[in-house]
PAZAPA-4460 file (N, C-alpha, C; in steps of 0.05 Angstrom, whole numbers, plus 32768, in hexadecimal, padded with zeros to 4 digits):
% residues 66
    n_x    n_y    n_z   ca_x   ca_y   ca_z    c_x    c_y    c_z   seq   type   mol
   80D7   7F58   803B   80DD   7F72   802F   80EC   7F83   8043     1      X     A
   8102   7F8D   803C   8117   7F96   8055   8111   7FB3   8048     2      X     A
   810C   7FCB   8052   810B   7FE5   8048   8116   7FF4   8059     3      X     A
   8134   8008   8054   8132   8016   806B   812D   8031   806D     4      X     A
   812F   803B   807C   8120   805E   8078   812F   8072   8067     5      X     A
   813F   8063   805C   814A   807A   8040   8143   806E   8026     6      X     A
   8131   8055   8034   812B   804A   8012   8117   805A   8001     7      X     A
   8118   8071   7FEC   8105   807A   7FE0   80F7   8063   7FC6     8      X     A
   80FC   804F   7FCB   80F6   804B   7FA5   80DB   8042   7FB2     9      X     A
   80C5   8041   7F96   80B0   803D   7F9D   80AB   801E   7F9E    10      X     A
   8092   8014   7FB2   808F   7FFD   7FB5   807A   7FEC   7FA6    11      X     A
   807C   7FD7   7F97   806A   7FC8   7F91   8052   7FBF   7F97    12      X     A
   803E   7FB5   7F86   8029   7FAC   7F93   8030   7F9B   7FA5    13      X     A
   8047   7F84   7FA9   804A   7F6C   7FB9   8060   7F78   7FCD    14      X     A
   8066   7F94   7FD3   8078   7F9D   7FE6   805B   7FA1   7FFC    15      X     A
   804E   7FBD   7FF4   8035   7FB7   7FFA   8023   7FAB   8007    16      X     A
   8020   7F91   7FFE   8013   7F7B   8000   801F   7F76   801E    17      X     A
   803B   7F6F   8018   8045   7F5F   8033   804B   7F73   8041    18      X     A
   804C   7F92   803C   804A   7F99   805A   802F   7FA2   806D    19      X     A
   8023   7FA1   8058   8004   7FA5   8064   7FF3   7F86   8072    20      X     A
   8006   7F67   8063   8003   7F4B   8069   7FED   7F50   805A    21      X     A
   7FDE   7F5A   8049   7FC8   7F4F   8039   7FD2   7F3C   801E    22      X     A
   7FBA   7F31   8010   7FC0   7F29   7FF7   7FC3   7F4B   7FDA    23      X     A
   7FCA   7F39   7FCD   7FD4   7F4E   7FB7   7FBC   7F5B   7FA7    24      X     A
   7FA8   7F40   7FA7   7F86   7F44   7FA1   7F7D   7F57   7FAC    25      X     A
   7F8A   7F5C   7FCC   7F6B   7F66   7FE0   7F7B   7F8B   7FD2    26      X     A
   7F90   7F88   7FD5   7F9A   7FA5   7FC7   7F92   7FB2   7FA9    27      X     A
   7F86   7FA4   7F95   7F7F   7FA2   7F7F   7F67   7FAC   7F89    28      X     A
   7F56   7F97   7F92   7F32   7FA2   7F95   7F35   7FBB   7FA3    29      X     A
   7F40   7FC7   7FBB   7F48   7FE1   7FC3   7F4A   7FF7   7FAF    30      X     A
   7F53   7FF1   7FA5   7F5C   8005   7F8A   7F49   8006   7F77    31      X     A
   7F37   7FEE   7F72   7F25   7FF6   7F64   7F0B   8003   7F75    32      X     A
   7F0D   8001   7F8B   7EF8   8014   7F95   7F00   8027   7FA3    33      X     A
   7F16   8032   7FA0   7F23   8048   7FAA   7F24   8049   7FC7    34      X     A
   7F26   803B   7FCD   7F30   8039   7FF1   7F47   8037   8001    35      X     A
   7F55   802B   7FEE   7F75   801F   7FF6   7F8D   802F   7FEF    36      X     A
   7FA4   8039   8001   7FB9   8043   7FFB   7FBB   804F   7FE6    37      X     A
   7FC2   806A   7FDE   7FC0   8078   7FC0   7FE8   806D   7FB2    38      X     A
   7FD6   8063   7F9E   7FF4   804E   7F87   7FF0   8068   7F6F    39      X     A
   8001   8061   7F63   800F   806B   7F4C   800D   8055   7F32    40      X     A
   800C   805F   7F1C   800F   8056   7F03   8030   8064   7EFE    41      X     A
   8041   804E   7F01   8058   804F   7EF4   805E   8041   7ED9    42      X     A
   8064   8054   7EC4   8064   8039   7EA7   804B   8033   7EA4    43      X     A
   804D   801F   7EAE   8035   8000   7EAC   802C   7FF1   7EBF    44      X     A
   8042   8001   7ED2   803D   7FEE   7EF7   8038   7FFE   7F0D    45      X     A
   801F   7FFA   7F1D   801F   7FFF   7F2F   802C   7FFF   7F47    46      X     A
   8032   8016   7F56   804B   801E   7F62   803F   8028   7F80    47      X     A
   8049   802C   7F97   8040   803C   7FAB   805B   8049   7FBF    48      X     A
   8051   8063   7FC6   8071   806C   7FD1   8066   8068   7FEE    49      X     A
   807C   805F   7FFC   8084   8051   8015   8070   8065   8026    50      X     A
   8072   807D   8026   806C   808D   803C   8048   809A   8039    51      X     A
   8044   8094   801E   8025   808E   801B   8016   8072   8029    52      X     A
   8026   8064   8021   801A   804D   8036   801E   8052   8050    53      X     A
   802B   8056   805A   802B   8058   8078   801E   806E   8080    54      X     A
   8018   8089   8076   7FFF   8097   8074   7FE4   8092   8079    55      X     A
   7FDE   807A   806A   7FCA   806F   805F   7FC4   805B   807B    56      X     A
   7FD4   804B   8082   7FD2   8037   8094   7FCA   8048   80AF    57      X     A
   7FD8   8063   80B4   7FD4   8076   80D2   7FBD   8087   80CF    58      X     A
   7FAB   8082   80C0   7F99   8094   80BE   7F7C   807B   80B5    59      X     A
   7F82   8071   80BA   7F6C   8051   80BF   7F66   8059   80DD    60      X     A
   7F52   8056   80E1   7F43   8050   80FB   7F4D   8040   810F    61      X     A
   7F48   8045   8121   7F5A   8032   8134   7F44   8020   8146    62      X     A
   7F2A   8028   8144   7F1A   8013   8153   7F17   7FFE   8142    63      X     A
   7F02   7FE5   8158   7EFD   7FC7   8151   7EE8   7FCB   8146    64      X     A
   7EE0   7FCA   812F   7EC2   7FBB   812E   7EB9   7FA8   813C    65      X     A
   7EA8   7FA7   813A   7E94   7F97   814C   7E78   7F9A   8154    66      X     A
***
């Protein structure tokens, strides 16, 4: 997925997916328990804008469990 910083259009569940490297599943169960990146209902398809994810990703914790 090549995106560059003037790309506004919104991203797919499988844009998503591979920039976060998860499966497309683990993004689904997220969503159903409200945890994961805030998506959009576009139409019929779920959608997510670029700069909500990366929001989302910098505001995750930064320690190890353990």
């Amino acid at each position: 997925m090549a995106v560059s910083k003037v790309d506004d259009r919104l991203w797919s569940v499988q844009d998503v997916s591979e920039y976060l490297g998860i499966p497309v599943h683990t993004l689904y169960a997220w969503r159903s328990a409200m945890t994961g990146p805030p998506g959009r209902i576009v139409g019929r398809r779920l959608r997510y804008r670029p700069q909500d994810v990366r929001d989302w990703v910098a505001a995750l914790p930064t320690e190890i469990a353990g």
